[in-house]
C-alpha positions in Angstrom: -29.7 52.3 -33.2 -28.6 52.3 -29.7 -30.3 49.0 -29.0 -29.2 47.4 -32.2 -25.2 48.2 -31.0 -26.5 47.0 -27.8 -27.5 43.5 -29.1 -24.7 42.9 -31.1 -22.1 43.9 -28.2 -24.3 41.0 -26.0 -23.7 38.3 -28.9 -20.3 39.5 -29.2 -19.9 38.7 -25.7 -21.2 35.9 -25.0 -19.4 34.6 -28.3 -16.3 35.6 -26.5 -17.0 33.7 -23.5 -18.1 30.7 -25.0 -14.1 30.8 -27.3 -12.9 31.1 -23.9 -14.7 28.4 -22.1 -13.9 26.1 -24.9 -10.5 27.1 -25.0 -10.0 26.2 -21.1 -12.0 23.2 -21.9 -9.4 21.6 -24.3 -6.8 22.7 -22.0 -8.1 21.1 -19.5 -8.8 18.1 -21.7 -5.6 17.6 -23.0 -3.6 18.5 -19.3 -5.6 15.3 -18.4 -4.8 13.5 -21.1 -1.4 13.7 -20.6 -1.4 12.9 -16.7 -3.2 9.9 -17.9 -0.7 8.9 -20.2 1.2 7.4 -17.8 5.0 6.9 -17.3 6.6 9.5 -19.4 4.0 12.4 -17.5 6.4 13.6 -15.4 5.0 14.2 -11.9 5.3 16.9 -10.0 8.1 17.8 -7.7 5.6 17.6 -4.3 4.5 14.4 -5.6 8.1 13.2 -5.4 9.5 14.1 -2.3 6.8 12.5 0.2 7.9 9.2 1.4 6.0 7.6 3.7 7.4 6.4 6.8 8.3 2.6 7.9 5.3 2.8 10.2 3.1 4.2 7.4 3.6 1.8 5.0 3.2 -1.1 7.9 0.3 0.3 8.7 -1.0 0.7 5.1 0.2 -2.4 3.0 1.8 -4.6 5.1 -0.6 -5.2 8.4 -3.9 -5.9 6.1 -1.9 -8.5 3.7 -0.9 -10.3 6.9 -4.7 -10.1 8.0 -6.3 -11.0 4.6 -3.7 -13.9 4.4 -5.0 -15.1 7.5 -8.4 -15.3 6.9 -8.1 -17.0 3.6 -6.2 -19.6 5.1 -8.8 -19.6 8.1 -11.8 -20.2 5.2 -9.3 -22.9 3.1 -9.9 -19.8 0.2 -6.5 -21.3 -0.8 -6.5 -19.4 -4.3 -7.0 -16.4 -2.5 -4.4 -17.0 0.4 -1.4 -17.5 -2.7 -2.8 -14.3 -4.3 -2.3 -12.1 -0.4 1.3 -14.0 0.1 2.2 -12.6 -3.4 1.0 -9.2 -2.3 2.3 -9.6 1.2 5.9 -10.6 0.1 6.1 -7.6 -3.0 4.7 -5.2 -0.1 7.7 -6.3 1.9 10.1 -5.7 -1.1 8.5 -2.4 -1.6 9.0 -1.3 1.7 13.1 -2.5 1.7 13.3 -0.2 -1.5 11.5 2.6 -0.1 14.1 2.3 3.1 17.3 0.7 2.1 18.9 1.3 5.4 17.2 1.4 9.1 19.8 1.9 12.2 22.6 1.6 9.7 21.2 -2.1 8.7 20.3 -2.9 5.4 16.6 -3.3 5.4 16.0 -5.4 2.6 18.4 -7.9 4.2 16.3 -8.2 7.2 13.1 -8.2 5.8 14.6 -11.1 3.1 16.5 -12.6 6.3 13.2 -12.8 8.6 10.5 -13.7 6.2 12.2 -16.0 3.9 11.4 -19.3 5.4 8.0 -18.6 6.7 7.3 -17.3 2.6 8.0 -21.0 1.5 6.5 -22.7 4.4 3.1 -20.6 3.8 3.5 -21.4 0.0 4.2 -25.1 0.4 1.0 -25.0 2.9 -1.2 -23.3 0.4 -0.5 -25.3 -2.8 -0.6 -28.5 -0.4 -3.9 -26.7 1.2 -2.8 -28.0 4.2 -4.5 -25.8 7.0 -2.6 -27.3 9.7 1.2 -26.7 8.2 -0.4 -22.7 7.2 -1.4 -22.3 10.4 2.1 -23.2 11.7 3.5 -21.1 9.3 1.3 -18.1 9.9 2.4 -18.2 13.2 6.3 -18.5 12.4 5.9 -15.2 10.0 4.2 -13.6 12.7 6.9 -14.6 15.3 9.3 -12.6 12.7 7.5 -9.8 12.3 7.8 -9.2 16.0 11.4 -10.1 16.1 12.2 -7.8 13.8 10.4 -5.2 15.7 12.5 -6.2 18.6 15.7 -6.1 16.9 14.2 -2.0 15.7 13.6 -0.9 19.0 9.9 -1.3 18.1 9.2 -4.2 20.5 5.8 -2.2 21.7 4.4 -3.4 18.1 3.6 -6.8 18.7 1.8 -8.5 15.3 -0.6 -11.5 16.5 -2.2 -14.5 14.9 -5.8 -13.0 14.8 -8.6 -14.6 16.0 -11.9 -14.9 14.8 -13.4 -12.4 16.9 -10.7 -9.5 16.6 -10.3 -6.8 13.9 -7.1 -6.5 14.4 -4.1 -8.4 14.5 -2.3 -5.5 16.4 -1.5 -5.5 19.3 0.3 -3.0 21.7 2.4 -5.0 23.7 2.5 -2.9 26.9 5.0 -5.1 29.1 7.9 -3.6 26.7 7.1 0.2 27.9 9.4 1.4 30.9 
């Protein structure tokens, strides 16, 4: 008898843990679910108050559109050059929203005031696929990337035209250090 209350305790249990497994299971299911849903998932209050510095976003959006912008002009991959100018210039907007103000200057201003021309000139160069008036260009939105880091007190951060051997086109400008 004793084995027979013994057996049926073991289904009982491992009836149990199965309910519960499958509970967490949809739980689990539908906590994704709703994360995946998308705009009204509300996210959490870590996730909200991490903003990622001017350098950071440089570093992480801006620096590699300038590169791949480069290089597609470089290989006349013209369709690919207006598609990194598109990301380069909404990168730029992103990172004026992200900081409005830096040294009690409006951000967006700047960025709009230094990169607007060289923004057409690249896009008239890469509709006309005109290598010549995109490298000029190129080099006239770099020359404002670097005047802006002069004007931030960031004049160590010099952005260069890249060449075909370098991975980078960073450079740490050393004759600004005291």
């Amino acid at each position: 008898m004793k084995g027979v209350v013994a057996a049926c305790l073991s289904v009982i249990a491992v009836a149990a843990v199965a309910v519960a497994a499958a509970a967490i299971l949809a739980i689990g299911l539908a906590t994704s679910r709703s994360v995946a849903a998308g705009p009204e998932a509300v996210p959490s209050p870590q996730a909200t108050e991490y903003l990622p510095s001017i350098s950071d976003l440089m570093i992480a959006t801006i620096q590699p559109r300038h590169e791949r912008l480069w290089r597609a002009g470089q290989d006349g991959n013209w369709d690919f050059a207006a598609y990194e100018l598109g990301n380069l210039h909404g990168a730029f907007n992103r990172l004026g929203q992200a900081h409005p103000t830096e040294h009690d200057i409006s951000f967006p201003d700047m960025i709009a005031s230094v990169t607007e021309q060289p923004f057409k000139e690249l896009n008239s160069a890469i509709q006309s696929k005109n290598g010549e008036a995109f490298a000029k260009a190129y080099a006239d939105l770099t020359d404002a990337c670097n005047s802006c880091h002069q004007a931030l007190n960031h004049g160590v951060v010099e952005i260069r035209v890249p060449s075909r051997s370098s991975a980078s086109d960073l450079g740490a400008n050393s004759t600004s250090r005291n």
